[in-house]
KENU-95447 format. One record per residue (C-alpha): residue in three letters; residue number from 1; x, y, z. Coordinates in steps of 0.02 Angstrom, whole numbers, plus 32768, in hexadecimal, padded with zeros to 4 digits. Layout:
<r type="ALA" seq="NUM" east="X" north="Y" up="Z"/>
...
//
This chain:
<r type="UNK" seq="1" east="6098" north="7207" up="A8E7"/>
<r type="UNK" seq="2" east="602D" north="7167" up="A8EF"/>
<r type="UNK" seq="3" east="5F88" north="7164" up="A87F"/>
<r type="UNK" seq="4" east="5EE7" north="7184" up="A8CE"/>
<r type="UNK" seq="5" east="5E72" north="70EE" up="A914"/>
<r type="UNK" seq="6" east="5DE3" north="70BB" up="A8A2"/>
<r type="UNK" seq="7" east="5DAC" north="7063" up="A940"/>
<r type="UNK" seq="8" east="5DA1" north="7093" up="A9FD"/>
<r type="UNK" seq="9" east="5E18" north="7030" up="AA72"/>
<r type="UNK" seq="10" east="5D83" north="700D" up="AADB"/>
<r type="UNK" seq="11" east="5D1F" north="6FA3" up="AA32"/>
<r type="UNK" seq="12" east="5DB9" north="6F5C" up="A9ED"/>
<r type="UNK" seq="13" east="5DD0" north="6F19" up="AAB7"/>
<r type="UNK" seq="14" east="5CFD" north="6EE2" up="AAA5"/>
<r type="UNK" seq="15" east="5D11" north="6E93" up="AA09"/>
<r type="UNK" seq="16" east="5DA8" north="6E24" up="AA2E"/>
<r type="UNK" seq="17" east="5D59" north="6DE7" up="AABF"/>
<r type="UNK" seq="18" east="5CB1" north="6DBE" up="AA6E"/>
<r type="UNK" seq="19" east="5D1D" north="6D54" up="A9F1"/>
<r type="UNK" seq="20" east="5D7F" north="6CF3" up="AA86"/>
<r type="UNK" seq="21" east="5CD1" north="6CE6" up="AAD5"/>
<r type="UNK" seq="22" east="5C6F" north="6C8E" up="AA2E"/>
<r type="UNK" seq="23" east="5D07" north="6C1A" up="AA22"/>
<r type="UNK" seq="24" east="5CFF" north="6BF8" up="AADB"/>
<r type="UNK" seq="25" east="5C45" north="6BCA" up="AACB"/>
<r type="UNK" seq="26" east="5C66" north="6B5D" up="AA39"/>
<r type="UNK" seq="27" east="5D07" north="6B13" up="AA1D"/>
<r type="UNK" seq="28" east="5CDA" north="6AEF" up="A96B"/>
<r type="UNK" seq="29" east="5CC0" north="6B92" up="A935"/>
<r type="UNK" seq="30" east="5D49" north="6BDD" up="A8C8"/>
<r type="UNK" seq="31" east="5DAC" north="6C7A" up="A8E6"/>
<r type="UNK" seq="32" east="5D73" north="6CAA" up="A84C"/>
<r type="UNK" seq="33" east="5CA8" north="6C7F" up="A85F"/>
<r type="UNK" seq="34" east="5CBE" north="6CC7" up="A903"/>
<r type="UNK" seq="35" east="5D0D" north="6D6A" up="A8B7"/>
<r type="UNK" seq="36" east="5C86" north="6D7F" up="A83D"/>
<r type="UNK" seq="37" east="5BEA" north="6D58" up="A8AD"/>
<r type="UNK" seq="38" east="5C53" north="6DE2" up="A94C"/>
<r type="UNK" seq="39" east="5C87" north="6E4F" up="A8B1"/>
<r type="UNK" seq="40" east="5BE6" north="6E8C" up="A870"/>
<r type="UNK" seq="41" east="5B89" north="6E93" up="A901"/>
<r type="UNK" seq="42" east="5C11" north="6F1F" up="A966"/>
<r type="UNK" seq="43" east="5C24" north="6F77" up="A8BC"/>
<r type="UNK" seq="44" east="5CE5" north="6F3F" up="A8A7"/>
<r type="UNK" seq="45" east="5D39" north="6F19" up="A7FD"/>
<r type="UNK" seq="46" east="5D34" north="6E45" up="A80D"/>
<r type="UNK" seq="47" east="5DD2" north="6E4E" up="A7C4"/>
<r type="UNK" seq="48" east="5E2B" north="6ED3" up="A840"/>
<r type="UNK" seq="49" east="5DD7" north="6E7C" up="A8CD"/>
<r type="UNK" seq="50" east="5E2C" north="6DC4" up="A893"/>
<r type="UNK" seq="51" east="5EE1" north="6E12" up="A882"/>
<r type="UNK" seq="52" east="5EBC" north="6E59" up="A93E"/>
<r type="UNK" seq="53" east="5E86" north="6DA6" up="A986"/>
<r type="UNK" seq="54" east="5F2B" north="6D60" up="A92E"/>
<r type="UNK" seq="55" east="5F9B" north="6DED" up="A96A"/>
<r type="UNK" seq="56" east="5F4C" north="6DBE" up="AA21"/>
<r type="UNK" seq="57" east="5F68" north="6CFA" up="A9FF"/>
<r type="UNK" seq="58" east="6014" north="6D12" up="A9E2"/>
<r type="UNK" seq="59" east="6035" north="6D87" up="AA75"/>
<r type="UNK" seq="60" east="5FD7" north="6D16" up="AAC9"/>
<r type="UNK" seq="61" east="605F" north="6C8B" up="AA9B"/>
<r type="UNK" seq="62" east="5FC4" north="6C19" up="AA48"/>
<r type="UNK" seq="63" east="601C" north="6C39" up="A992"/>
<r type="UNK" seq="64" east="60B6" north="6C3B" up="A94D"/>
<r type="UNK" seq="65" east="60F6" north="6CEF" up="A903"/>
<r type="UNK" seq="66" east="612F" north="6D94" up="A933"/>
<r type="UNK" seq="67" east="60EC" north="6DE1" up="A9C7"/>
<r type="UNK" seq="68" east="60CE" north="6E8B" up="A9DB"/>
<r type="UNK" seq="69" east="6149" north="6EBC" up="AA56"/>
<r type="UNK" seq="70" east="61CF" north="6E64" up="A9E5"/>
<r type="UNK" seq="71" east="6188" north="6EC4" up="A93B"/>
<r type="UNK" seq="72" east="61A7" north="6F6A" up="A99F"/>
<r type="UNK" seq="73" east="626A" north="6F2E" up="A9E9"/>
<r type="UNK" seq="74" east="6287" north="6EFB" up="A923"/>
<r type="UNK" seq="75" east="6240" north="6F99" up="A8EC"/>
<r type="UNK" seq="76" east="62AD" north="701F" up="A967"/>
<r type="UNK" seq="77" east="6343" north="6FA8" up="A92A"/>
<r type="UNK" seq="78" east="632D" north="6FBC" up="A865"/>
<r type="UNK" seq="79" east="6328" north="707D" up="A883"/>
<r type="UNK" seq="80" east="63BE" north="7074" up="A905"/>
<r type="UNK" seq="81" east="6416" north="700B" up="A87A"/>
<r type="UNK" seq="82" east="63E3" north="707D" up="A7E9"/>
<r type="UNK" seq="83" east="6424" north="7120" up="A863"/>
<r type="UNK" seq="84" east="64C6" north="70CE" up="A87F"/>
<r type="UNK" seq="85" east="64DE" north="70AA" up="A7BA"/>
<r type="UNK" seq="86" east="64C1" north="7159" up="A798"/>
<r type="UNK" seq="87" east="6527" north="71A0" up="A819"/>
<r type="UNK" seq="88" east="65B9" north="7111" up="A7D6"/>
<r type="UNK" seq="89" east="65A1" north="7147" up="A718"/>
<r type="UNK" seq="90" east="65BB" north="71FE" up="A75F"/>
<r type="UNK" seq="91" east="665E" north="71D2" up="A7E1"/>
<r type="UNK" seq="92" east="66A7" north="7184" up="A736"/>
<r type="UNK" seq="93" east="6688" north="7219" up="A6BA"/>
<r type="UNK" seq="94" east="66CF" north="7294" up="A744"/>
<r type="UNK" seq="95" east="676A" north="723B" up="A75C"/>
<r type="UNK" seq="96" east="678D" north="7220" up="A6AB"/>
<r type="UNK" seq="97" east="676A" north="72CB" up="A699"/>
<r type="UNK" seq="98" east="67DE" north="7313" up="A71D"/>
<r type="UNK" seq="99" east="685A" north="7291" up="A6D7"/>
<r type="UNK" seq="100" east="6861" north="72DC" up="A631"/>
<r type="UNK" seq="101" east="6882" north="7389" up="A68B"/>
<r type="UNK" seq="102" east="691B" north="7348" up="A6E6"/>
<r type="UNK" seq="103" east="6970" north="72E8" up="A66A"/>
<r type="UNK" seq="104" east="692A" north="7319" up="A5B1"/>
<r type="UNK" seq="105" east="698E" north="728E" up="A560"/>
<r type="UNK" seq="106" east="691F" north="71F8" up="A58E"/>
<r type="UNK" seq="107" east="68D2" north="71C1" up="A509"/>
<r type="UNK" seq="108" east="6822" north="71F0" up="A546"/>
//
């Protein structure tokens, strides 16, 4: 079960787009000046509102890294992969098991 939202959709939507507006008006302005100055005045953690606006410039393709859609493939595959480890370790022990119970001379 996912953890609640601090923040609404609808200001977390607000608040990125005042930050792509302030750097739109002024091409000078840093993510991070422009994070601060949006930040405080919508009530959102500057912090949790520059992670969003470089999750978005990623998706976006404008940075280099993960995107989200690829975070969530990666993160269904490690639990896939850890599933079919267990399920492996479990095939092995059964079959060693019902080996022993056929022949009890092996050495296991």
């Amino acid at each position: 079960m996912p953890a609640p939202r601090k923040y609404p959709q609808e200001l977390r939507e607000r608040a990125m787009r005042l930050v792509q507006e302030a750097r739109q008006e002024d091409p000078e302005l840093s993510v991070t000046a422009a994070v601060h100055r949006i930040g405080t005045r919508v009530g959102v953690n500057p912090d949790t509102l520059r992670g969003r606006v470089k999750q978005a410039d990623i998706d976006a393709g404008k940075r280099p890294g993960t995107t989200t859609d690829d975070a969530q493939r990666i993160k269904a595959l490690e639990a896939k992969n850890r599933e079919l480890k267990r399920a492996n370790e479990f095939l092995l022990a059964a079959s060693s098991f019902f080996a022993r119970e056929l022949d009890p001379r092996l050495p296991w």
